[in-house]
C-alpha positions, 0 to 999 in steps of 0.5 A, a space after each residue: 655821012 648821014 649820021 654826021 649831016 645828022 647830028 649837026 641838024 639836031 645841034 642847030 635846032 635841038 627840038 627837033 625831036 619834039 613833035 611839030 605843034 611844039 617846034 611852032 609854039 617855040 619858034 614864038 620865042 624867036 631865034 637863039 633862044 633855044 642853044 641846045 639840049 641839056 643834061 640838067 635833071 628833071 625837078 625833084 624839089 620844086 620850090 628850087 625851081 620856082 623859088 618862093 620869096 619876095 621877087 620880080 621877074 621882068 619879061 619881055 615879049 618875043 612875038 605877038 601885038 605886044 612884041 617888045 613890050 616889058 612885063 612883070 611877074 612877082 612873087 609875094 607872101 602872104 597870110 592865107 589860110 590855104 596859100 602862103 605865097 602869091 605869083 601875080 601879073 599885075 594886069 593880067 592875073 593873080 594866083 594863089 600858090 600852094 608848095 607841097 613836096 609832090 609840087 606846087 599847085 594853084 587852089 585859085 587864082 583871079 582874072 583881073 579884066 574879068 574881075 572873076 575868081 576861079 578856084 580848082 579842085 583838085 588845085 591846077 598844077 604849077 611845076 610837079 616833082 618827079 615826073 619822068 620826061 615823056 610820062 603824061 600826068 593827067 587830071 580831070 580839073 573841076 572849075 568854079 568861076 565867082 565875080 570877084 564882088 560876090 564869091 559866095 555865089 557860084 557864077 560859072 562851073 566847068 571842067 577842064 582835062 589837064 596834061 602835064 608833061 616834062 619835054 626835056 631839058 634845054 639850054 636857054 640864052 635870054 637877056 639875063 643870062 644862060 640857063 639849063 632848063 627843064 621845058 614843061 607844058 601844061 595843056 587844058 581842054 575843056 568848057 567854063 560857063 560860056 567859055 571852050 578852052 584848048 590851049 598849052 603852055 611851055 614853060 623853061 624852068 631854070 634852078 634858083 630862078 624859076 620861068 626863063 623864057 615861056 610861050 602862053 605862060 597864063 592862067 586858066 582863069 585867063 582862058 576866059 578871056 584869051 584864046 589862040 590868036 593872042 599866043 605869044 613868047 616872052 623871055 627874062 630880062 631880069 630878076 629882083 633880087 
């Protein structure tokens, strides 16, 4: 009887064997959102998961001051001499993509209110190939932050410890449609210039497609001007193409 009462609890609510701070990030996502686990492997080659052609991704809040609101996330090429692609918010921020085989990474990005480019060595991890769900990856990331107008001078340095872990994976229903997923979060902790960072991100990939649904899915140079209070879930609406 109690492994039956059981196992219907972890079929209505299949995160439950995530820890409690993860159970209330999700439930920024809203209701229905999360079906139930799933058996897709974990990400081998990377860019299957977050595809590198010219596309829009249409999101819409879940939670927050912004809840209902659409967003876009887009993917350009570009020519670069240490990044081919971009992933950009338009009001928020832009980052600089590069894809290896051991995953894509971020050697920069921009901070559009702040007007401020952040550059990151070793370049900040995006999505990490063959990673085995429960293993912590940690990095000690360094952080140089230059005004967007001047970006020979130095204005903020920094250091942040980054965790990556791969939580799983999740059948996702959304607007456009139900996805196997595999959840990734990403947590950073550390100092910028004047700014102290300790936030997460969680992120469903979905094969072909990339972000499905993610709660705080933003850059770190974006923690300069972000912090817990505007934690919010967003969800696909739709893709072009």
């Amino acid at each position: 009887m109690l492994t039956t009462m059981f196992t219907a609890l972890l079929l209505a609510n299949p995160i439950t064997q995530l820890p409690e701070s993860d159970q209330n990030a999700l439930a920024l996502l809203g209701t229905e959102v999360i079906i139930q686990s799933s058996s897709v492997k974990p990400v081998v080659d990377p860019t299957a998961w977050i595809p590198l052609q010219d596309s829009v991704r249409a999101y819409v809040r879940t939670s927050g001051k912004n809840a209902g609101k659409t967003e876009s996330i887009t993917i350009n090429s570009i020519t670069n001499q240490t990044s081919r692609w971009i992933q950009k918010d338009p009001s928020q921020w832009t980052r600089y993509l590069k894809p290896t085989t051991a995953g894509i990474r971020i050697p920069s990005s921009v901070s559009i209110p702040n007007a401020v480019v952040s550059k990151y060595t070793p370049a900040q991890p995006l999505i990490l190939s063959n990673i085995t769900p429960g293993t912590i990856v940690s990095e000690t990331v360094e952080v140089k932050v230059y005004d967007l107008n001047d970006t020979t001078t130095v204005a903020y340095t920094g250091t942040l410890q980054m965790e990556y872990q791969d939580l799983g994976g999740f059948q996702i229903k959304v607007p456009a449609g139900n996805y196997d997923t595999r959840l990734i979060k990403i947590t950073y902790d550390g100092k910028v210039g004047p700014a102290s960072i300790q936030d997460s991100a969680w992120v469903f990939y979905a094969r072909g497609i990339g972000p499905v649904a993610f709660v705080n899915y933003k850059d770190v140079s974006a923690f300069l001007i972000y912090n817990k209070e505007s934690r919010f879930g967003a969800v696909l609406q739709s893709t072009t193409p």
